[in-house]
C-alpha positions as CSV (number, residue, x, y, z in Angstrom):
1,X,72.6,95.0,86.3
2,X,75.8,93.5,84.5
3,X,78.0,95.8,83.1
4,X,78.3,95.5,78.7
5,X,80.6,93.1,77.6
6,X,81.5,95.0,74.7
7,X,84.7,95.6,74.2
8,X,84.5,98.4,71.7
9,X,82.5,100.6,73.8
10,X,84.1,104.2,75.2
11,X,83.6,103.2,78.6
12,X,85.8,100.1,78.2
13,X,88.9,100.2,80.5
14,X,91.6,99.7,77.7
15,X,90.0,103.6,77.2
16,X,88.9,104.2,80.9
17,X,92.0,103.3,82.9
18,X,94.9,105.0,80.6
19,X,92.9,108.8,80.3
20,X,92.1,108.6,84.1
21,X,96.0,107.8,84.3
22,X,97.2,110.4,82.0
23,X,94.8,112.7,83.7
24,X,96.0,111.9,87.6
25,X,99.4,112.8,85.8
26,X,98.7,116.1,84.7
27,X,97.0,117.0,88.0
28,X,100.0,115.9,90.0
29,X,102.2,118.2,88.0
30,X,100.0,121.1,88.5
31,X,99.9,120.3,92.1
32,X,103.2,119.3,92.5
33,X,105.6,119.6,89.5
34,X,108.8,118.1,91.5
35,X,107.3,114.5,91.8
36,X,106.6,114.4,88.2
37,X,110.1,116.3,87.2
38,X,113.2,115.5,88.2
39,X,115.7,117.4,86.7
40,X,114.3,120.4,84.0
41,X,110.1,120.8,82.8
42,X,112.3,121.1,79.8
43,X,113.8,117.9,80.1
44,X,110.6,116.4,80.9
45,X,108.9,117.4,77.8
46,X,111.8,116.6,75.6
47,X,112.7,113.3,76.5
48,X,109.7,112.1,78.5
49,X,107.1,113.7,76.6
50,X,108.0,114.2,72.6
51,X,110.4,111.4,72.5
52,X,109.3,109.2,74.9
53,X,105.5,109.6,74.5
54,X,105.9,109.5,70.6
55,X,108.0,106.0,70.7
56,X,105.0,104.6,73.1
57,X,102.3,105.9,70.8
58,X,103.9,103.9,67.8
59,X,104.9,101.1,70.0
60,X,101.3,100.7,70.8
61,X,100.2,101.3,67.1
62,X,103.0,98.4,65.9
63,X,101.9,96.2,68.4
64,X,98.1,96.2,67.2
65,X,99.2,96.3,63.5
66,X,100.5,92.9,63.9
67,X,96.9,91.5,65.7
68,X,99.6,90.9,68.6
69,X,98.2,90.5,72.3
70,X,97.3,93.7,74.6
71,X,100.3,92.3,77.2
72,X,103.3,93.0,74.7
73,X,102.3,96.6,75.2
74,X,102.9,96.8,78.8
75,X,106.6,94.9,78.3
76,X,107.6,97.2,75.4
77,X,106.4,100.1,77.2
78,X,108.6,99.1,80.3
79,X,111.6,98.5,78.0
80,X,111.1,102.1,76.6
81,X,110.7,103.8,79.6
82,X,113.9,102.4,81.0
83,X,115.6,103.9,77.4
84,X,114.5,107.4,78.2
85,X,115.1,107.0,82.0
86,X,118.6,106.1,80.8
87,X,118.4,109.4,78.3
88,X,117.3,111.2,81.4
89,X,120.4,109.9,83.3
90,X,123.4,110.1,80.0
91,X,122.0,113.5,79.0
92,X,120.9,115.6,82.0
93,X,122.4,113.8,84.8
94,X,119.3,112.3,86.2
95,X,119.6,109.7,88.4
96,X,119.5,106.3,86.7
97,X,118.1,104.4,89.7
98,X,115.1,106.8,90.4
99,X,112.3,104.1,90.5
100,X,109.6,106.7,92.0
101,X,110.0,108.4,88.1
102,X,110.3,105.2,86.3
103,X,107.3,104.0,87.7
104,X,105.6,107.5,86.7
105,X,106.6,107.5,83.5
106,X,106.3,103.6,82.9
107,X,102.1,104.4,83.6
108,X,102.9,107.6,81.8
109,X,104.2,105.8,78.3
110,X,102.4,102.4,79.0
111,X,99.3,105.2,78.7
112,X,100.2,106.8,75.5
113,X,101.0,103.3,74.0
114,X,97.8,102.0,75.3
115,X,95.6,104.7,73.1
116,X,97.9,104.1,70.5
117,X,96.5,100.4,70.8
118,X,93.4,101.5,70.5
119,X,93.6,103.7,68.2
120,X,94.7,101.2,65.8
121,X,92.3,98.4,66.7
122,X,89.3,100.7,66.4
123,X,90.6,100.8,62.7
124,X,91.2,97.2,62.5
125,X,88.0,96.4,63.6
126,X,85.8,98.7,61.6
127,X,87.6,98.1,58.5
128,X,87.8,94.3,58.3
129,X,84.6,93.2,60.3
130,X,82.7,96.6,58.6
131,X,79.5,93.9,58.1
132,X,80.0,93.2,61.7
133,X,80.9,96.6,63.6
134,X,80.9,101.0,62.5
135,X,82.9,104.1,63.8
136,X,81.3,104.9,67.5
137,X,83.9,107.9,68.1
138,X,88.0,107.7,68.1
139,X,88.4,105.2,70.2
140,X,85.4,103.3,70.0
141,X,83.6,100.7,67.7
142,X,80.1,99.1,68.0
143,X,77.7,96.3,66.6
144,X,75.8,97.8,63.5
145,X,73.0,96.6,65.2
146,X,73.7,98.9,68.4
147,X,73.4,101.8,66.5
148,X,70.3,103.2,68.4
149,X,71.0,102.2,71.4
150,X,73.0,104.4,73.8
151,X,74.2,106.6,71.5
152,X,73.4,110.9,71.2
153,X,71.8,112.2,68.2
């Protein structure tokens, strides 16, 4: 059986692949915080987190506003992540050439920016195609014609 080409559904990977990521994330910092944090949790949450995470969720949102391609978010997410590795570096002597934590916080941001993407093409969609496509949770759009199929009442 083929999988459903539709790319508005839940279980599409532009939804799939950043939660799994975000969630593999959280676990590893449960498990084991130092791989995740290298200098202060504190640190972490301000720069990686709240500044960080906040600049990839409207990076992602921007680049969908403009009907731009998906790729754009991966390149402005890397170019953000190497700002707050530098704010880690200037501000709480991280070290500046610590690719283990840029590459964890490049999936980290490339993530948030990614269900910030989302977020906004969900709207996009279901506001100008709404003849074509409704609402099918957050994230998610679908055919109006699809409305019985697959769906919990």
């Amino acid at each position: 059986m083929a999988a459903p080409s539709n790319p508005g559904r839940m279980s599409a990977p532009l939804v799939v692949f950043p939660a799994l990521a975000l969630l593999a994330i959280l676990v590893l910092f449960i498990v084991h915080p130092k791989s995740v944090v290298e200098v202060s949790t504190g640190d972490f949450m301000l720069v990686t987190l709240f500044l960080g995470g906040g600049a990839a969720w409207l990076t992602g949102r921007a680049v969908a506003k403009g009907w731009s391609s998906y790729w754009q978010v991966l390149v402005y997410s890397a170019l953000l992540t190497a700002a707050v590795r530098f704010c880690h570096f200037a501000l709480f002597h991280g070290t500046l050439g610590a690719y283990d934590y840029y590459l964890l916080e490049l999936v980290l941001l490339f993530s948030i920016a990614s269900l910030g993407f989302r977020s906004v093409r969900k709207q996009q969609m279901t506001q100008r195609y709404d003849w074509l496509f409704e609402p099918a949770g957050p994230l998610s759009w679908r055919s109006r014609g699809d409305a019985g199929e697959g769906t919990p009442h």
